[in-house]
C-alpha positions as CSV (number, residue, x, y, z in Angstrom):
1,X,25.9,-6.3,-8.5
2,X,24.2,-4.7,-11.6
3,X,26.3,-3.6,-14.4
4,X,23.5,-2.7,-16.6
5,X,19.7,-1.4,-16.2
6,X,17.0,-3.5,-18.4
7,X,14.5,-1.2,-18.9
8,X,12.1,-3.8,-20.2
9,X,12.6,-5.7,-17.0
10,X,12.0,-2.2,-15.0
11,X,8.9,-1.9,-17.3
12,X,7.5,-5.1,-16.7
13,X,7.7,-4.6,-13.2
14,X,6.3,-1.2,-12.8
15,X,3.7,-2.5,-14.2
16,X,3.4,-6.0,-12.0
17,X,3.3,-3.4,-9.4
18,X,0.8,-1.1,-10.0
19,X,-1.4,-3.6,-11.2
20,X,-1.1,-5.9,-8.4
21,X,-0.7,-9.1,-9.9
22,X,1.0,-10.6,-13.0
23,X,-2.5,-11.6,-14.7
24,X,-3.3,-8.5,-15.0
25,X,-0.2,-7.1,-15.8
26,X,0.2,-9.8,-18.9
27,X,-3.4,-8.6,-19.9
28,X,-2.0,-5.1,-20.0
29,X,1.1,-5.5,-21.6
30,X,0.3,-8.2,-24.2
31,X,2.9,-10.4,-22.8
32,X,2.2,-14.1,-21.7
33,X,2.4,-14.3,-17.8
34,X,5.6,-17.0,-18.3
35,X,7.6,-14.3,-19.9
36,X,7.0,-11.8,-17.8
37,X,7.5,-14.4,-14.0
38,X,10.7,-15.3,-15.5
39,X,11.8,-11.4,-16.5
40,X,10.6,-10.4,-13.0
41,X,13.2,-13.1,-11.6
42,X,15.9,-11.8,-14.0
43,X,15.3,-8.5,-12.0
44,X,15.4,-9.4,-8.5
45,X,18.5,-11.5,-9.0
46,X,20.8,-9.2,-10.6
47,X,19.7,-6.2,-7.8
48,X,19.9,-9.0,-5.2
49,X,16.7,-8.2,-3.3
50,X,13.2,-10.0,-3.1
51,X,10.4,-7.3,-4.8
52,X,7.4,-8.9,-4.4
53,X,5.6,-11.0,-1.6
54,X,3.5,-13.6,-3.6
55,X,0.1,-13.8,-1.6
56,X,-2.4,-16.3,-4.2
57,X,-2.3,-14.1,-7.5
58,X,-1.9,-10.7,-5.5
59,X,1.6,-9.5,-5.4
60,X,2.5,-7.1,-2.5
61,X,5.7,-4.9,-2.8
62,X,8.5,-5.5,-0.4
63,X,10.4,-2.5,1.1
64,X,13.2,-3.2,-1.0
65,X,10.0,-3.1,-3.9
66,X,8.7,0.0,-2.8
67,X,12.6,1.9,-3.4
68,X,12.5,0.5,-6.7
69,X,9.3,1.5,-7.6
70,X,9.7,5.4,-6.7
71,X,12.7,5.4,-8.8
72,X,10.9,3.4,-11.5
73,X,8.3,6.2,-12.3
74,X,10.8,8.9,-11.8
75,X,12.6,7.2,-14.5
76,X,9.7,6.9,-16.7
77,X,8.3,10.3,-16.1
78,X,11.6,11.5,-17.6
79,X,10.8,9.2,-20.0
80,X,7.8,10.8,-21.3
81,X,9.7,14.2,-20.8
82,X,12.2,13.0,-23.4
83,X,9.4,11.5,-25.8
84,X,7.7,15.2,-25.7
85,X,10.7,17.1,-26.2
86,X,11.8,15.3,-29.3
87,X,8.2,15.2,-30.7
88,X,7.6,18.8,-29.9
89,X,11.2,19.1,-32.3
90,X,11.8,22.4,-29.9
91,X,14.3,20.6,-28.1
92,X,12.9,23.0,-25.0
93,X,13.1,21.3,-22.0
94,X,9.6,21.4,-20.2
95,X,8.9,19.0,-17.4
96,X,5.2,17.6,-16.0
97,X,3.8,18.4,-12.5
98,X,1.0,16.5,-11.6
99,X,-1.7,17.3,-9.4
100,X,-4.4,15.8,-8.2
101,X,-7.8,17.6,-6.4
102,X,-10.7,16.3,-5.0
103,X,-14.3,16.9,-7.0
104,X,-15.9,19.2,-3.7
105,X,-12.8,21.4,-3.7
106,X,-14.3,25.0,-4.4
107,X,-12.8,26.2,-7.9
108,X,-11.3,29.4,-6.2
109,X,-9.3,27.4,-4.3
110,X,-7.9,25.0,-7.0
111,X,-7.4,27.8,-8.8
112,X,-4.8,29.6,-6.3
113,X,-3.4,26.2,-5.8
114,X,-2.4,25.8,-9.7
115,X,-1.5,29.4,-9.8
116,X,1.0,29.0,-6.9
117,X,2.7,25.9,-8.8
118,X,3.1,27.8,-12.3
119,X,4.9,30.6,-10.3
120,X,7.0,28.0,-8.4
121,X,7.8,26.5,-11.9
122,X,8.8,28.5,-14.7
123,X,9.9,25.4,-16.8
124,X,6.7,23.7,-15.9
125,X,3.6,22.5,-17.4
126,X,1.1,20.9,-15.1
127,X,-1.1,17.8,-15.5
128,X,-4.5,18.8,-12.8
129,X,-6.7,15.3,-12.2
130,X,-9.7,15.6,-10.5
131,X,-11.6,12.7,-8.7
132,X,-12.4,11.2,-5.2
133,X,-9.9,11.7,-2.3
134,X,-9.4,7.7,-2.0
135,X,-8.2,7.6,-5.2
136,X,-6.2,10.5,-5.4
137,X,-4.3,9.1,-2.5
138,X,-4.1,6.0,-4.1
139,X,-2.2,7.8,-7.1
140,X,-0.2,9.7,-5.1
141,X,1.1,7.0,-2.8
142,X,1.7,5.2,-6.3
143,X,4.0,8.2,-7.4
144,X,1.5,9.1,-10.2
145,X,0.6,12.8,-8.8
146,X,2.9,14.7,-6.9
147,X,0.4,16.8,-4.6
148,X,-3.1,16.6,-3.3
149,X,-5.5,18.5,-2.5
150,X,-7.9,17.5,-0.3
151,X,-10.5,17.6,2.2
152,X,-9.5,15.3,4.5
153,X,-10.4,12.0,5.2
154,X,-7.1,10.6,5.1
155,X,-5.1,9.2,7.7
156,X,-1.2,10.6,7.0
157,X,0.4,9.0,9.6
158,X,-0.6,5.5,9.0
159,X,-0.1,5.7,5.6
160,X,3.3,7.7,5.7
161,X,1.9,10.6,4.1
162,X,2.9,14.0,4.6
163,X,-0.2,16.4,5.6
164,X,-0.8,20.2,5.1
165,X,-3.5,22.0,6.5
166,X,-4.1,25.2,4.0
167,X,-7.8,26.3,4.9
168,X,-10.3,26.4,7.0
169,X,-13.4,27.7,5.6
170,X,-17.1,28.1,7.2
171,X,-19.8,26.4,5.9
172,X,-23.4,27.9,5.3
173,X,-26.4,27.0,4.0
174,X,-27.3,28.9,0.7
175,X,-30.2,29.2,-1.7
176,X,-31.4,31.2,-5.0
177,X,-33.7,33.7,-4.4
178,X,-36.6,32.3,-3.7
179,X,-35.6,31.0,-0.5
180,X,-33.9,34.1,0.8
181,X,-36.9,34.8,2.8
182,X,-36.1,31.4,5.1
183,X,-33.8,34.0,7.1
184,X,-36.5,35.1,8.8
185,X,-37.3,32.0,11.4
186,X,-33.7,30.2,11.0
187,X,-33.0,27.5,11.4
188,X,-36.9,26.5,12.2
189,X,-37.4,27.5,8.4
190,X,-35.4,25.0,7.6
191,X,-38.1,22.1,8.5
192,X,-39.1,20.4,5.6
193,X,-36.8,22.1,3.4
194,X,-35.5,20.5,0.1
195,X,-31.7,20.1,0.0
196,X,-28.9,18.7,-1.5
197,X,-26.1,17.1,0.6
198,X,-22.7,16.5,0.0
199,X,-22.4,12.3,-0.4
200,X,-22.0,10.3,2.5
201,X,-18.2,9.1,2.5
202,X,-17.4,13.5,3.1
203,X,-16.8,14.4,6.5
204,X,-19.1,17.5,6.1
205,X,-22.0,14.7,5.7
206,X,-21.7,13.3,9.0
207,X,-21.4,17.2,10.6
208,X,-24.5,18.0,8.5
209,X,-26.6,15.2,9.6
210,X,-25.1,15.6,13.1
211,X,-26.3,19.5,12.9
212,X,-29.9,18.3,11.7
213,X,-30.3,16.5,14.6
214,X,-28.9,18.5,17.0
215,X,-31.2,21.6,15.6
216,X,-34.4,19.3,15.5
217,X,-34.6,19.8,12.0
218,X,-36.3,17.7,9.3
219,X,-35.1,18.1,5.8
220,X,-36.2,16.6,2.4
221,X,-33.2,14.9,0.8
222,X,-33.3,15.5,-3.3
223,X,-29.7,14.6,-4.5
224,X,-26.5,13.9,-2.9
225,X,-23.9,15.5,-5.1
226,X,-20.3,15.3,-4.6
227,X,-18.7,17.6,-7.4
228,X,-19.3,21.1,-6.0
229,X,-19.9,23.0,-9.3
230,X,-22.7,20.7,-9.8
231,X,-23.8,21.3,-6.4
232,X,-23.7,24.9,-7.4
233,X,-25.3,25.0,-10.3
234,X,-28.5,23.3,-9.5
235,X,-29.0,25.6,-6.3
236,X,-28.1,29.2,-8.4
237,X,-31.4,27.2,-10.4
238,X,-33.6,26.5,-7.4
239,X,-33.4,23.0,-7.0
240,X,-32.9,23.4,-3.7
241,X,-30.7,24.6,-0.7
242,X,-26.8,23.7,-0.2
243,X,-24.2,23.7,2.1
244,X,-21.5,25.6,0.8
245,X,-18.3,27.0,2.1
246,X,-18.4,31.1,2.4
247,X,-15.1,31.1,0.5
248,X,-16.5,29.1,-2.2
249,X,-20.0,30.8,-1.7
250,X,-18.9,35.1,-1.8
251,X,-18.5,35.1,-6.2
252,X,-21.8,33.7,-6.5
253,X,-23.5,36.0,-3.7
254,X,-21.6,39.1,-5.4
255,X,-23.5,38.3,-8.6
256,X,-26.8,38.1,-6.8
257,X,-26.7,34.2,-8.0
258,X,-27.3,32.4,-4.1
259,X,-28.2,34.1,-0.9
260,X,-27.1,33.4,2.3
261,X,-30.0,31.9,4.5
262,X,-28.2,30.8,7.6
263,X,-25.6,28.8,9.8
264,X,-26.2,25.6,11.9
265,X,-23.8,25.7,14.4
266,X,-19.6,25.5,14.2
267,X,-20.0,23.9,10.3
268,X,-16.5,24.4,8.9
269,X,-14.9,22.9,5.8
270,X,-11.1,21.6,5.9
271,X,-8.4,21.5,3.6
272,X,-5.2,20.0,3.1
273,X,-2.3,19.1,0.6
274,X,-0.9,15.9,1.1
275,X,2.5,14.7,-0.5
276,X,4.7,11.7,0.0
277,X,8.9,11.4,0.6
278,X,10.3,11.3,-3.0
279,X,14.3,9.8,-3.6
280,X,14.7,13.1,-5.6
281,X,12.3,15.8,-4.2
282,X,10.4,17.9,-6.0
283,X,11.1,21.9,-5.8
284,X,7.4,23.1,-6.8
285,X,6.4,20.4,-4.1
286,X,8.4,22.0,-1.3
287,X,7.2,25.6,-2.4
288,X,3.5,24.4,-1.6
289,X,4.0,22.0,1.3
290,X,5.9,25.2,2.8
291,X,4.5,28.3,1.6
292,X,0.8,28.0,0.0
293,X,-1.9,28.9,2.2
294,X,-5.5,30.4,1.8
């Protein structure tokens, strides 16, 4: 039975556990790997359950493991809260969302997404990380971020993930003005053309290539860019034509910045949020899982 929470010990294994092994955790925490085996014992014997499965030097959370580590960085999260407040000296409680969105998500969209939170949370201030989807997940299954959004890729159910679907966007291929006049003969004035492709680990890859071939069409490759204000930029500049979703594309065609050349087949762009089961949900979380859509 526990009388008393260490926080060092809850510390020390927060940290076994997101680092996955105590080597690295030592490294990190400038604690000798002795110390920290024998605090990690301490741990499991006063809550009475087995956290770890010890596979070499990899250490694998148990389910019992996994409990305690949800409420571990729920504890520390309020931890930092505390640490801000009293620093700030405004004693004005303000707590941290975190989310997380992929690099290809169209601005517009991320922007209505962290719109949508800062209405749903007065008392909020959010934390936004952008990166790849895999490692988005990663932190969210790791109870780093709180939301993701995403274009899919992931498979929820396997790894007990809640999934949203909030948009569904078509794709078209876009170019400065210069190639505005390849409407004429699409998609045969497409042969040859320069363009550059989302990177091959997107799903939109594989339906581009798949559309390529379907079409007859043979392209030039010049750059495969994942982050899609890059991708952006270098078309508005005529470095070549892009696939780009029309929801993503319509601010730029406004300002006379990318024309519209054409569309190979059904191309269509997903996107979903993706949370996971928290011991004490999240209220800005439910508002978006329930109510945000494109």
């Amino acid at each position: 039975m526990i009388k008393w929470l260490n926080y060092h010990h809850l510390l020390y294994f927060r940290t076994i556990a997101t680092e996955g092994s105590i080597s690295r955790a030592s490294e990190k925490l400038s604690v000798g790997q002795s110390a920290l085996s024998s605090q990690l014992k301490q741990l499991e014997e006063s809550v009475g359950q087995q956290l770890f499965l010890r596979k070499g030097r990899k250490m694998e959370l148990t389910e019992a493991g996994k409990v305690a580590l949800q409420y571990a960085e729920e504890i520390f999260q309020k931890g930092e809260e505390f640490v801000q407040i009293f620093n700030n000296k405004s004693l004005s409680f303000q707590s941290k969302y975190r989310i997380g969105i992929c690099d290809t998500a169209p601005k517009t969209l991320s922007c209505k997404l962290i719109e949508a939170a800062q209405n749903a949370g007065e008392d909020t201030f959010l934390s936004v990380v952008e990166g790849e989807p895999e490692n988005l997940i990663e932190k969210l299954m790791s109870h780093k971020l709180e939301l993701v959004l995403s274009n899919g890729g992931v498979n929820a159910r396997q790894q007990g993930i809640f999934e949203k679907r909030v948009g569904e966007f078509k794709v078209s291929i876009y170019g400065s003005e210069e190639y505005k006049d390849l409407k004429s003969d699409f998609p045969n004035s497409l042969n040859e053309m320069g363009f550059i492709l989302p990177t091959t680990h997107s799903k939109l890859r594989y339906d581009i290539e798949h559309s390529f071939q379907q079409n007859k069409i043979k392209y030039k490759l010049l750059a495969e860019v994942q982050d899609s204000s890059l991708k952006k930029m270098l078309a508005e500049n005529g470095k070549g034509l892009i696939f780009l979703s029309d929801f993503a594309a319509m601010p730029l065609v406004e300002e006379g910045k990318l024309h519209e050349i054409g569309r190979l087949g059904e191309l269509k762009e997903e996107y979903f949020l993706y949370s996971v089961q928290r011991t004490l949900p999240n209220p800005i979380t439910e508002f978006l899982i329930n109510d945000f859509l494109v």
